[in-house]
PDBQT receptor file of N, H, CA, C and O in Angstrom, charges set to zero:
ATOM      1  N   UNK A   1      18.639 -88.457  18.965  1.00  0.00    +0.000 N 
ATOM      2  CA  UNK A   1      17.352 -88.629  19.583  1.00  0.00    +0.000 C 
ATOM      3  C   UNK A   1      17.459 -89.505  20.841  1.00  0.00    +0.000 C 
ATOM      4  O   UNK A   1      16.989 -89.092  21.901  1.00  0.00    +0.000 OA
ATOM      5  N   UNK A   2      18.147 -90.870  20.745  1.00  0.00    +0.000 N 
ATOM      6  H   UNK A   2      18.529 -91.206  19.884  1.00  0.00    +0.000 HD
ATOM      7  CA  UNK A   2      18.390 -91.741  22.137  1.00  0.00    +0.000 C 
ATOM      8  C   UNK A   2      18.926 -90.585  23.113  1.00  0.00    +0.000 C 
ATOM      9  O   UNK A   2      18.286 -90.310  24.129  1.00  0.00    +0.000 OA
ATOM     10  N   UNK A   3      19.980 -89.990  22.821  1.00  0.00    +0.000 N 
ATOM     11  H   UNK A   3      20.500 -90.213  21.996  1.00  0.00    +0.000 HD
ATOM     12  CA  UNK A   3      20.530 -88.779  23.711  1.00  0.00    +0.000 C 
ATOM     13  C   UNK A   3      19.821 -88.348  24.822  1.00  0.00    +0.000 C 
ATOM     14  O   UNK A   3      19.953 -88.404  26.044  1.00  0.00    +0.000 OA
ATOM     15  N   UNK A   4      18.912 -87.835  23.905  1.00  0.00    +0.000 N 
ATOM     16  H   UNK A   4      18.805 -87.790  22.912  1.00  0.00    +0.000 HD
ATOM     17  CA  UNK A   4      17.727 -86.264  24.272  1.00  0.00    +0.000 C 
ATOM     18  C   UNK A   4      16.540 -87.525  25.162  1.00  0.00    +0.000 C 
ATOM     19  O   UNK A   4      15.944 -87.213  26.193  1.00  0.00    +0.000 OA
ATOM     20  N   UNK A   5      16.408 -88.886  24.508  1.00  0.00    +0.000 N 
ATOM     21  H   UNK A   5      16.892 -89.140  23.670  1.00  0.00    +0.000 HD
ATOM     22  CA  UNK A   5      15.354 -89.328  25.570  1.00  0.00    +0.000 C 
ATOM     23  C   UNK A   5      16.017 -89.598  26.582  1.00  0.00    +0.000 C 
ATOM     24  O   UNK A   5      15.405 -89.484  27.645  1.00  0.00    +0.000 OA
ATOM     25  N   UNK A   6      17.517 -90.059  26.649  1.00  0.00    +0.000 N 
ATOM     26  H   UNK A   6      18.014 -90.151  25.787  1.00  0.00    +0.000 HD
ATOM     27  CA  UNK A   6      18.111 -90.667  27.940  1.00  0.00    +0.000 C 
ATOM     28  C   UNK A   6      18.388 -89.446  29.035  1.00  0.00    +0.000 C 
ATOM     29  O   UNK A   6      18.310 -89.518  30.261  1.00  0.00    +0.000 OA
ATOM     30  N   UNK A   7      18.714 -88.375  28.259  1.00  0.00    +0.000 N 
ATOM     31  H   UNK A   7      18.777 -88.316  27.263  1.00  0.00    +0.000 HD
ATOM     32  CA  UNK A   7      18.744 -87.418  29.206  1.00  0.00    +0.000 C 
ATOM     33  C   UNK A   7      17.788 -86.884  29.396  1.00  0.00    +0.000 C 
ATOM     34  O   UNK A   7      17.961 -85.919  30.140  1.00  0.00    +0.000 OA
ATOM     35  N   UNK A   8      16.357 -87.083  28.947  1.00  0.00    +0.000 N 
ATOM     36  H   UNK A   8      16.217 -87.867  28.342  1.00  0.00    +0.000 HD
ATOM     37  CA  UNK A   8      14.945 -86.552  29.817  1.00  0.00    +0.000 C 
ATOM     38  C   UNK A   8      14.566 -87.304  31.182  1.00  0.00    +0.000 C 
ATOM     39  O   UNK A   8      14.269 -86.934  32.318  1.00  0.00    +0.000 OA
ATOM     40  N   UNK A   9      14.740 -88.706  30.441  1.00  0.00    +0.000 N 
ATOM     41  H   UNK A   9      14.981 -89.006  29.518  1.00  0.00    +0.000 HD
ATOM     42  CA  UNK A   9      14.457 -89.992  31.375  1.00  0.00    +0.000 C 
ATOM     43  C   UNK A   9      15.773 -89.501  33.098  1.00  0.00    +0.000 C 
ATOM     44  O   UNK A   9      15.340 -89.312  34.235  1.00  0.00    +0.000 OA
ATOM     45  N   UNK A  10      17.069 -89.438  32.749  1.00  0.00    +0.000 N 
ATOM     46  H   UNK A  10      17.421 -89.591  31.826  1.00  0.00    +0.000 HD
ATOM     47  CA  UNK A  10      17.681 -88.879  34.288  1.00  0.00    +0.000 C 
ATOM     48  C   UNK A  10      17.686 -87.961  34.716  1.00  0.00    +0.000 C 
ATOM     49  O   UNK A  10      17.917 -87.831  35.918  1.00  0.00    +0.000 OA
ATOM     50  N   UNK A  11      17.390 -86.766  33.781  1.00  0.00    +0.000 N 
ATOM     51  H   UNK A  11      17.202 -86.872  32.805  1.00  0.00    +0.000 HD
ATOM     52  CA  UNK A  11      17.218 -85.337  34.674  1.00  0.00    +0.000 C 
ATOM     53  C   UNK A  11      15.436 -85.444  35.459  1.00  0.00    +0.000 C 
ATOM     54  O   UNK A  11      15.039 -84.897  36.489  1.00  0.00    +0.000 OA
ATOM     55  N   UNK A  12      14.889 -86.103  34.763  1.00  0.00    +0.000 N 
ATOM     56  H   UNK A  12      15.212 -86.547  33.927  1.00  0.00    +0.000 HD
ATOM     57  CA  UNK A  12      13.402 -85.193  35.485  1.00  0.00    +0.000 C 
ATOM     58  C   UNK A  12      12.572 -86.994  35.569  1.00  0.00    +0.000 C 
ATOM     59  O   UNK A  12      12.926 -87.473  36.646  1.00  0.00    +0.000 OA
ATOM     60  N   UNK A  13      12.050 -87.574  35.130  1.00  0.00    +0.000 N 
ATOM     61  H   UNK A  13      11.762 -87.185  34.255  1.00  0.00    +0.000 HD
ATOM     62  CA  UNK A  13      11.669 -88.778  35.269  1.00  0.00    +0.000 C 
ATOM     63  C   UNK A  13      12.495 -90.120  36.058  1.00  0.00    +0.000 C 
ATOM     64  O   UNK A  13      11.720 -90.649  36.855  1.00  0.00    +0.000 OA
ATOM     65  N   UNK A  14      13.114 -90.426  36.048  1.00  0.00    +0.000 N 
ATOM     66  H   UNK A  14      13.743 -89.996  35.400  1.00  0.00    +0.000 HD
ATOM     67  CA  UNK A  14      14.337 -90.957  36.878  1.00  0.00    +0.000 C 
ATOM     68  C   UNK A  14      14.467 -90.748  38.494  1.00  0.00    +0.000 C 
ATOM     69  O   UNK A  14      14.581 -91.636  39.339  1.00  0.00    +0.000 OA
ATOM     70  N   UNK A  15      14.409 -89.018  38.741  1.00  0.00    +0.000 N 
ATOM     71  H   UNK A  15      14.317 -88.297  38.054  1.00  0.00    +0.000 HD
ATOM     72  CA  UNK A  15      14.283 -89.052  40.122  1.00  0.00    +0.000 C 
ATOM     73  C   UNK A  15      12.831 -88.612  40.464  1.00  0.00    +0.000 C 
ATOM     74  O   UNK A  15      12.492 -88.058  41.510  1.00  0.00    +0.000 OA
ATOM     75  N   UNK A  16      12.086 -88.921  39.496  1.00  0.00    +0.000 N 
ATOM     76  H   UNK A  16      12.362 -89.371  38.647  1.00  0.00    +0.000 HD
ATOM     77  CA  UNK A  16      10.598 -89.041  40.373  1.00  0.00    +0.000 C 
ATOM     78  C   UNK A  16      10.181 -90.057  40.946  1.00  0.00    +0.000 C 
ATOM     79  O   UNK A  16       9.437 -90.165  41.921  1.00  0.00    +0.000 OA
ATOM     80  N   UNK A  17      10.936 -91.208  39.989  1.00  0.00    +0.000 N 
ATOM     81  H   UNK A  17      11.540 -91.121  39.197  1.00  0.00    +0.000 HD
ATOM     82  CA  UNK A  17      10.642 -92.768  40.028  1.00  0.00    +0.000 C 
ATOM     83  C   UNK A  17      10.996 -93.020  41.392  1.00  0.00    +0.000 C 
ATOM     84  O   UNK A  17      10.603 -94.012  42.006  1.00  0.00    +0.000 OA
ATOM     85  N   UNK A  18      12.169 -91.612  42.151  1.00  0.00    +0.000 N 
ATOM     86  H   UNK A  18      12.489 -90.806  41.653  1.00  0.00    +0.000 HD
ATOM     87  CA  UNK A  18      12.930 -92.237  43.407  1.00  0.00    +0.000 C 
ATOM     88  C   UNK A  18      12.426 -91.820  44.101  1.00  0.00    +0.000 C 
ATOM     89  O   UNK A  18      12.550 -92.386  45.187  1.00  0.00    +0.000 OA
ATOM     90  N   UNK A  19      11.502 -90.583  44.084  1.00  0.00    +0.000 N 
ATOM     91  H   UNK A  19      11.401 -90.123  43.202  1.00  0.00    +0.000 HD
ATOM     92  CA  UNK A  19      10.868 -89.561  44.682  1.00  0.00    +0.000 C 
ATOM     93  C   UNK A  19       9.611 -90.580  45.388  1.00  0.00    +0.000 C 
ATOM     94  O   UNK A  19       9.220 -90.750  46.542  1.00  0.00    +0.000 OA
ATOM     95  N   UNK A  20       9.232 -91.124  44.098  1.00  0.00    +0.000 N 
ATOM     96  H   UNK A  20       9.550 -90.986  43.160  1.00  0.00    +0.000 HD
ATOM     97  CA  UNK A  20       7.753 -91.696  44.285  1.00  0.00    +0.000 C 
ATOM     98  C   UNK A  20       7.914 -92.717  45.406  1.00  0.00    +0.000 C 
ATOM     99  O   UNK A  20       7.359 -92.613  46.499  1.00  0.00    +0.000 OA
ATOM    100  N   UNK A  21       8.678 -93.660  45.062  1.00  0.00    +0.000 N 
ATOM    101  H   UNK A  21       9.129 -93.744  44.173  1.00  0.00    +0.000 HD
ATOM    102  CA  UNK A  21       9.518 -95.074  45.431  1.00  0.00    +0.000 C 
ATOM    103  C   UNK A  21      10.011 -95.111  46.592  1.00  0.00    +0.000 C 
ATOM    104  O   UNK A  21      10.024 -96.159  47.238  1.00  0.00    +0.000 OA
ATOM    105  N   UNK A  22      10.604 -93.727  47.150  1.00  0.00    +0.000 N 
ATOM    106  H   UNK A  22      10.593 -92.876  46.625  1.00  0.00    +0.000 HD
ATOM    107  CA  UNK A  22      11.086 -93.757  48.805  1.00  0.00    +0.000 C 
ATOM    108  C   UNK A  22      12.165 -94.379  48.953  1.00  0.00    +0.000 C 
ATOM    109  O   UNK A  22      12.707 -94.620  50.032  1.00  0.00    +0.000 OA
ATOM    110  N   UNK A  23      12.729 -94.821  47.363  1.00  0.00    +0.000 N 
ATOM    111  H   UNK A  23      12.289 -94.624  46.487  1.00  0.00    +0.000 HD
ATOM    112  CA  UNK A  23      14.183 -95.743  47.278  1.00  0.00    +0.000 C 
ATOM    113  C   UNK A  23      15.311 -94.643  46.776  1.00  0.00    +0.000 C 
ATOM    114  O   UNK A  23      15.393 -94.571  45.550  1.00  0.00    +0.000 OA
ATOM    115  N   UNK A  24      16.026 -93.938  47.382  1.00  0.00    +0.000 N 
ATOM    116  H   UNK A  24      15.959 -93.997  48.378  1.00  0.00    +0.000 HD
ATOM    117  CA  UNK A  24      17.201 -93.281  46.588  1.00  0.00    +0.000 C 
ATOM    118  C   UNK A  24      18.152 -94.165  46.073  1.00  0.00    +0.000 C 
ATOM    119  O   UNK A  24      18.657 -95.023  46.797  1.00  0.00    +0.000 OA
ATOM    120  N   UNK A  25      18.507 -94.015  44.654  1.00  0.00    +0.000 N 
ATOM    121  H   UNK A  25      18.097 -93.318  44.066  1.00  0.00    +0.000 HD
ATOM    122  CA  UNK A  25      19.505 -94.852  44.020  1.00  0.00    +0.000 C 
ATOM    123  C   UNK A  25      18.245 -96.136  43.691  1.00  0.00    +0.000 C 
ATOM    124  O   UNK A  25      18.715 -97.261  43.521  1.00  0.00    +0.000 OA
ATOM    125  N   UNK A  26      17.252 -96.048  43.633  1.00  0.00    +0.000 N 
ATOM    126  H   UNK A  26      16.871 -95.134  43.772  1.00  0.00    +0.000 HD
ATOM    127  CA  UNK A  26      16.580 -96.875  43.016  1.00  0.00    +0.000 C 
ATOM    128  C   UNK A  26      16.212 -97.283  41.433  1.00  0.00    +0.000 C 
ATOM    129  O   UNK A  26      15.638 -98.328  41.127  1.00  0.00    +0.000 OA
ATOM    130  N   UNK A  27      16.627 -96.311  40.537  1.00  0.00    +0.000 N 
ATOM    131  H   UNK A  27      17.093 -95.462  40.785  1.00  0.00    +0.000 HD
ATOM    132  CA  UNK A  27      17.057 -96.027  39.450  1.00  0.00    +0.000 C 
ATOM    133  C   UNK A  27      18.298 -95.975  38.690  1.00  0.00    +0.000 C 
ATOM    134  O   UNK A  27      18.445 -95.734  37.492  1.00  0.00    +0.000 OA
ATOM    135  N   UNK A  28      19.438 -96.322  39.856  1.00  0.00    +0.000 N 
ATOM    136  H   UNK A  28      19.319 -96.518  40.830  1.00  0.00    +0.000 HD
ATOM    137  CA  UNK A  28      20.549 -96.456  39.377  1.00  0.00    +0.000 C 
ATOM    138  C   UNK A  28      21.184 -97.790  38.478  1.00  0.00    +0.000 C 
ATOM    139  O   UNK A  28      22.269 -97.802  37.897  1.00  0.00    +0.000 OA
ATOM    140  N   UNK A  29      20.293 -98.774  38.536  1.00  0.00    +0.000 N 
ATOM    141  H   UNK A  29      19.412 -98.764  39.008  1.00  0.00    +0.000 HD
ATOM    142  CA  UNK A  29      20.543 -99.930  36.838  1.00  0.00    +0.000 C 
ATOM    143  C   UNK A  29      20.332 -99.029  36.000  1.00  0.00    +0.000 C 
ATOM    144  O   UNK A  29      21.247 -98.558  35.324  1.00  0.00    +0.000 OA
ATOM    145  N   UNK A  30      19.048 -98.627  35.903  1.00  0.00    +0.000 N 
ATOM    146  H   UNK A  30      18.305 -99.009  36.453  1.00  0.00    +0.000 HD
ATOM    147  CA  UNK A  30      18.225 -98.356  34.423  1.00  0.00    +0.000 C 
ATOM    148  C   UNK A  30      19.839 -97.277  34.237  1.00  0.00    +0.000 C 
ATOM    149  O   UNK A  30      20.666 -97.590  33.381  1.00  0.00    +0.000 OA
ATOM    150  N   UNK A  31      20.046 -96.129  35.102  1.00  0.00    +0.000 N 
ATOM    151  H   UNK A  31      19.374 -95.874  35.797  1.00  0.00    +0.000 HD
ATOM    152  CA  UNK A  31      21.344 -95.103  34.633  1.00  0.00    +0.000 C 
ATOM    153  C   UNK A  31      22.770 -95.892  33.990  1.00  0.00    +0.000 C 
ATOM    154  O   UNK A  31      23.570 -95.454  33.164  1.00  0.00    +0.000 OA
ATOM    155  N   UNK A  32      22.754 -97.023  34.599  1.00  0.00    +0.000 N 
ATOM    156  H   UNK A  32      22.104 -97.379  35.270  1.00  0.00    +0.000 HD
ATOM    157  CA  UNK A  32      24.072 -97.627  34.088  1.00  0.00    +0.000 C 
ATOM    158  C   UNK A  32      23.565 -98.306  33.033  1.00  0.00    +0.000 C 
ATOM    159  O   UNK A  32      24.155 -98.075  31.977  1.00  0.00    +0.000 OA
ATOM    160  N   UNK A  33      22.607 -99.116  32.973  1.00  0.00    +0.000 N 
ATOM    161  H   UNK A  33      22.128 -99.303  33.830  1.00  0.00    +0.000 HD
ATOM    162  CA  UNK A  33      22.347 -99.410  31.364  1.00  0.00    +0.000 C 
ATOM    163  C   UNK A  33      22.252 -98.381  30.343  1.00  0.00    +0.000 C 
ATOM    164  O   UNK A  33      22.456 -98.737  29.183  1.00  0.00    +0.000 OA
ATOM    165  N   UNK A  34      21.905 -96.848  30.642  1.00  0.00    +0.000 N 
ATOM    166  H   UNK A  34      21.740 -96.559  31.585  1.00  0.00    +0.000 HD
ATOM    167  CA  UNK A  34      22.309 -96.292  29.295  1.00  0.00    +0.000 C 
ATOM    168  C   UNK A  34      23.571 -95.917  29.462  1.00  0.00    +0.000 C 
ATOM    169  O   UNK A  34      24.116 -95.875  28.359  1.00  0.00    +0.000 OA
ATOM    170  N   UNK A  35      24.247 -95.642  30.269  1.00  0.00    +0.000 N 
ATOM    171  H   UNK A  35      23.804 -95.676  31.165  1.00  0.00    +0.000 HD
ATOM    172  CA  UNK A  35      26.003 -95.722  29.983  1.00  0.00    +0.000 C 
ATOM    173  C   UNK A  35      26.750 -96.839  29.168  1.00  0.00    +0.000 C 
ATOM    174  O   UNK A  35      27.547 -96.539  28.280  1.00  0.00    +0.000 OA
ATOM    175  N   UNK A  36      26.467 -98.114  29.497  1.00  0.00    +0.000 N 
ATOM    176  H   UNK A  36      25.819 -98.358  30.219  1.00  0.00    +0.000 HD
ATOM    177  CA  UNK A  36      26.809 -98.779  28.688  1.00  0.00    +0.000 C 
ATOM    178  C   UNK A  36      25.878 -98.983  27.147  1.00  0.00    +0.000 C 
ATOM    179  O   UNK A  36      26.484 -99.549  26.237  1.00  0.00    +0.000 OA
ATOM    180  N   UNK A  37      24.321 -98.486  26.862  1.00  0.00    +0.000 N 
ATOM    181  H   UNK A  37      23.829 -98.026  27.601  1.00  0.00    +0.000 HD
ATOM    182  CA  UNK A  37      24.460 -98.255  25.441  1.00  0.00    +0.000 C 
ATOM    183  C   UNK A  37      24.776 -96.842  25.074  1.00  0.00    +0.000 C 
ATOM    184  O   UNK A  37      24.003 -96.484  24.185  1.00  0.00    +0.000 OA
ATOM    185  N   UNK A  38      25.400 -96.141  25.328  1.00  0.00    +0.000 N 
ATOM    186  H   UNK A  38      26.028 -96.431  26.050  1.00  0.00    +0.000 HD
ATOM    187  CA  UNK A  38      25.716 -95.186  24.837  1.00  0.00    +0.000 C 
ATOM    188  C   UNK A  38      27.184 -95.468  23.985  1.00  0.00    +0.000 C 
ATOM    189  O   UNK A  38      27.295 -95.028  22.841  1.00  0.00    +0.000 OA
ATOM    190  N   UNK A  39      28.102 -96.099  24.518  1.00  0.00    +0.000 N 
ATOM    191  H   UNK A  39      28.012 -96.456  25.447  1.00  0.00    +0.000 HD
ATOM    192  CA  UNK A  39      29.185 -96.388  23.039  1.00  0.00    +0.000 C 
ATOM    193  C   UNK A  39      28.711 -96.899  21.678  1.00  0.00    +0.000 C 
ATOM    194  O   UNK A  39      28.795 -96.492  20.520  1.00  0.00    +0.000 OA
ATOM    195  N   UNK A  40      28.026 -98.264  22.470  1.00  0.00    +0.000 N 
ATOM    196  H   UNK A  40      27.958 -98.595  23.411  1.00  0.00    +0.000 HD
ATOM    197  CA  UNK A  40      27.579 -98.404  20.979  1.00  0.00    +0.000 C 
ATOM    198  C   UNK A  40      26.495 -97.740  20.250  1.00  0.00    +0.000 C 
ATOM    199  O   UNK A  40      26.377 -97.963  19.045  1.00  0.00    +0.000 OA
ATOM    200  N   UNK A  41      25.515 -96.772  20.987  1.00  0.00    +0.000 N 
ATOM    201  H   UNK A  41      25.610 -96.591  21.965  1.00  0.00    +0.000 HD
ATOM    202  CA  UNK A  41      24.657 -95.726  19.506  1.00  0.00    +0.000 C 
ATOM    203  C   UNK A  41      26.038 -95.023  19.211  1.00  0.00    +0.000 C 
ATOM    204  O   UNK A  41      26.254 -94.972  18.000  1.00  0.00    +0.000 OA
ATOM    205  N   UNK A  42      27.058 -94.452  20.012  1.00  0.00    +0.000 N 
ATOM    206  H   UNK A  42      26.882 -94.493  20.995  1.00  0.00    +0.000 HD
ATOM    207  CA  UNK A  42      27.878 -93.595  19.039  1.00  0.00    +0.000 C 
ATOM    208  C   UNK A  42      28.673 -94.132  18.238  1.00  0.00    +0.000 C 
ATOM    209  O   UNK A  42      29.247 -93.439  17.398  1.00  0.00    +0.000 OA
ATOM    210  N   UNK A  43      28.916 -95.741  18.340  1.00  0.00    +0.000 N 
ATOM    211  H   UNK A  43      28.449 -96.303  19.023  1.00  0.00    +0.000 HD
ATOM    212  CA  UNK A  43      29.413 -96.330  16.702  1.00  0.00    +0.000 C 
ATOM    213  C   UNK A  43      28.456 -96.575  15.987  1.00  0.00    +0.000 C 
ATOM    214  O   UNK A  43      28.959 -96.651  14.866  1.00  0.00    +0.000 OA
ATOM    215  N   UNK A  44      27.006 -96.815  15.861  1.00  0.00    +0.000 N 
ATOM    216  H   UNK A  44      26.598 -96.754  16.772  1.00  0.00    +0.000 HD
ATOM    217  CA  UNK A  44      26.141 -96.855  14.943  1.00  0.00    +0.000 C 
ATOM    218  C   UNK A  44      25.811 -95.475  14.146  1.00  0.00    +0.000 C 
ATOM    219  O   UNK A  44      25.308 -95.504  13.023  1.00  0.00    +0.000 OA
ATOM    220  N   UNK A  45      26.121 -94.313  14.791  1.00  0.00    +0.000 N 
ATOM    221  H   UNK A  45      26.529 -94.289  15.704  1.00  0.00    +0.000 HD
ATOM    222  CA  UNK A  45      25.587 -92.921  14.200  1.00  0.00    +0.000 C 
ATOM    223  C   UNK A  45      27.163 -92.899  13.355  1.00  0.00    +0.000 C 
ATOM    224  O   UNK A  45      27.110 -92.827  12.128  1.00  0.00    +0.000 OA
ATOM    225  N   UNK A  46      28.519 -92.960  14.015  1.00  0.00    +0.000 N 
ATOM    226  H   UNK A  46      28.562 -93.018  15.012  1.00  0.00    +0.000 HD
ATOM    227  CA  UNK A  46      29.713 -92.837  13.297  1.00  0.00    +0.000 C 
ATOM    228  C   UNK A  46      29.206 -93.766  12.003  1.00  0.00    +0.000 C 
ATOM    229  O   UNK A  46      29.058 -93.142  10.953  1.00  0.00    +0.000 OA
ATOM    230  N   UNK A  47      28.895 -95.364  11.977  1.00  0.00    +0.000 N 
ATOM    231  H   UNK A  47      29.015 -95.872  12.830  1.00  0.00    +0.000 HD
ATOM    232  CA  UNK A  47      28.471 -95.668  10.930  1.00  0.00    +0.000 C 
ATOM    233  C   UNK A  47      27.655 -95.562   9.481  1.00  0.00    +0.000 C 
ATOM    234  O   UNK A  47      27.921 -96.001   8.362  1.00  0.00    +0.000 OA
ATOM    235  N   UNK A  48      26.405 -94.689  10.069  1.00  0.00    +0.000 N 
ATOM    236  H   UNK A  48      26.189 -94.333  10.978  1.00  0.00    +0.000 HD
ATOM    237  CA  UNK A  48      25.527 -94.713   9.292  1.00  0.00    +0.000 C 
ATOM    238  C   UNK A  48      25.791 -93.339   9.005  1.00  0.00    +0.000 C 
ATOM    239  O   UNK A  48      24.911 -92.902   8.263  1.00  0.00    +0.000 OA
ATOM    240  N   UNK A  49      26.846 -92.294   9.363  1.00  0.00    +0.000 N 
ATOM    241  H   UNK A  49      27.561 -92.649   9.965  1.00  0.00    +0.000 HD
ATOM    242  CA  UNK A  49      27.292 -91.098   8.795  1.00  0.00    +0.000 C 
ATOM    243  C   UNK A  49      27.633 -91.040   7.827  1.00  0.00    +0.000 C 
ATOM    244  O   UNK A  49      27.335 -90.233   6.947  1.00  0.00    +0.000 OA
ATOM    245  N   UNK A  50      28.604 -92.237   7.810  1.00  0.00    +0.000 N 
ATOM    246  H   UNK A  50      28.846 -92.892   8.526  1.00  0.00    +0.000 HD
ATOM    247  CA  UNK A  50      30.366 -91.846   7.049  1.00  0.00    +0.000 C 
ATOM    248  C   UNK A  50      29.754 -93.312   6.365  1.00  0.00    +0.000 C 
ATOM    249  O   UNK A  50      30.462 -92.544   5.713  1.00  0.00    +0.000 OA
ATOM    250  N   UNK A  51      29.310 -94.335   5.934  1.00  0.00    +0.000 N 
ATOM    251  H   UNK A  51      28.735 -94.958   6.463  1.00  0.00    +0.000 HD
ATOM    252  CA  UNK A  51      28.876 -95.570   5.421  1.00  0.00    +0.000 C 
ATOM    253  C   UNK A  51      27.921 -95.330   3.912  1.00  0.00    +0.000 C 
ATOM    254  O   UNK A  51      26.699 -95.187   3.934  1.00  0.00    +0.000 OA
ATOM    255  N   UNK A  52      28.533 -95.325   2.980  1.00  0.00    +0.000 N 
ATOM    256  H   UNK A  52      29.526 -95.441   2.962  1.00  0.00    +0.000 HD
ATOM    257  CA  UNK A  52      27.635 -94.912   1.827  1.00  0.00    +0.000 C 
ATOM    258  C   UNK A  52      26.426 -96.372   1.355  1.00  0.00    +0.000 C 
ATOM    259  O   UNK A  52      26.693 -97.532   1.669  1.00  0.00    +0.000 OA
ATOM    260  N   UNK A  53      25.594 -96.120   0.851  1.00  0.00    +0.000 N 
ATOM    261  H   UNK A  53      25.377 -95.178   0.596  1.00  0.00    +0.000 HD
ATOM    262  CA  UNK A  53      24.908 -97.098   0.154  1.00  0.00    +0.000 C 
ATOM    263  C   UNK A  53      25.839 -98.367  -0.665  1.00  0.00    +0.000 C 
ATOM    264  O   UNK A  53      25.567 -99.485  -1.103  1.00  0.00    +0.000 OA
ATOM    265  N   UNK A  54      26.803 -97.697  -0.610  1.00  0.00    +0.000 N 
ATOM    266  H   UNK A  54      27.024 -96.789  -0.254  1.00  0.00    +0.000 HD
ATOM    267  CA  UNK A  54      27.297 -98.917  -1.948  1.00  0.00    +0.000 C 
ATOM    268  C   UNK A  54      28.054 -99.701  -1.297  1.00  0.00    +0.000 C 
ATOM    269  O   UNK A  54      28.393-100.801  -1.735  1.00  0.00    +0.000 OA
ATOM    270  N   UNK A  55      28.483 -99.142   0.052  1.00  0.00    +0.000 N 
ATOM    271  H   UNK A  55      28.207 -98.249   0.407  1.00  0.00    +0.000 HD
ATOM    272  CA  UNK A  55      29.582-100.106   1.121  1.00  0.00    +0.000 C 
ATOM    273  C   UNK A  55      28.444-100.639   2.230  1.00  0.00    +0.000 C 
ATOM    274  O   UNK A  55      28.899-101.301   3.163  1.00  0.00    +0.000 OA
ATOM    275  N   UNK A  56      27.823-100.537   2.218  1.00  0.00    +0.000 N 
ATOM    276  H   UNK A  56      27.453 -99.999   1.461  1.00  0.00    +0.000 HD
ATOM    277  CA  UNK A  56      26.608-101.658   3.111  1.00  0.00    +0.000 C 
ATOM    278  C   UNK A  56      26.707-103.161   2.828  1.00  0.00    +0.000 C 
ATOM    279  O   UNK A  56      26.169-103.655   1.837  1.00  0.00    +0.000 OA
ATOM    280  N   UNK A  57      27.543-104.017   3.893  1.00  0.00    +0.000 N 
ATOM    281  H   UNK A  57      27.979-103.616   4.698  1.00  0.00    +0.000 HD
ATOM    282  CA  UNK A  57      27.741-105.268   3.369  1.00  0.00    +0.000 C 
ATOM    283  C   UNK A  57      27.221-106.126   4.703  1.00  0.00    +0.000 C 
ATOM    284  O   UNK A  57      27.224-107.357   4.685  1.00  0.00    +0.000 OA
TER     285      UNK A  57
């Protein structure tokens, strides 16, 4: 689900923000902040895959 919002938010919302704004690359933090959370949701989903109830410590 983070995926599917992060990639709504840069394909189509993202460059409106730049559109609107008259700033190109004005959106380019918010893009690098989900690059950098993107490792860690994919160790939390590896976790909560493969992590049974009884090994939750």
């Amino acid at each position: 689900m983070v995926h599917h919002h992060h990639s709504i938010e840069e394909t189509y919302i993202f460059p409106e923000i730049e559109k609107f704004s008259g700033r190109p690359g004005f959106m380019d933090d918010p893009k690098h902040q989900h690059e950098e959370f993107h490792d860690g949701i994919e160790k939390l989903v590896t976790y909560t895959t493969t992590t049974q109830p009884d090994n939750y410590r």
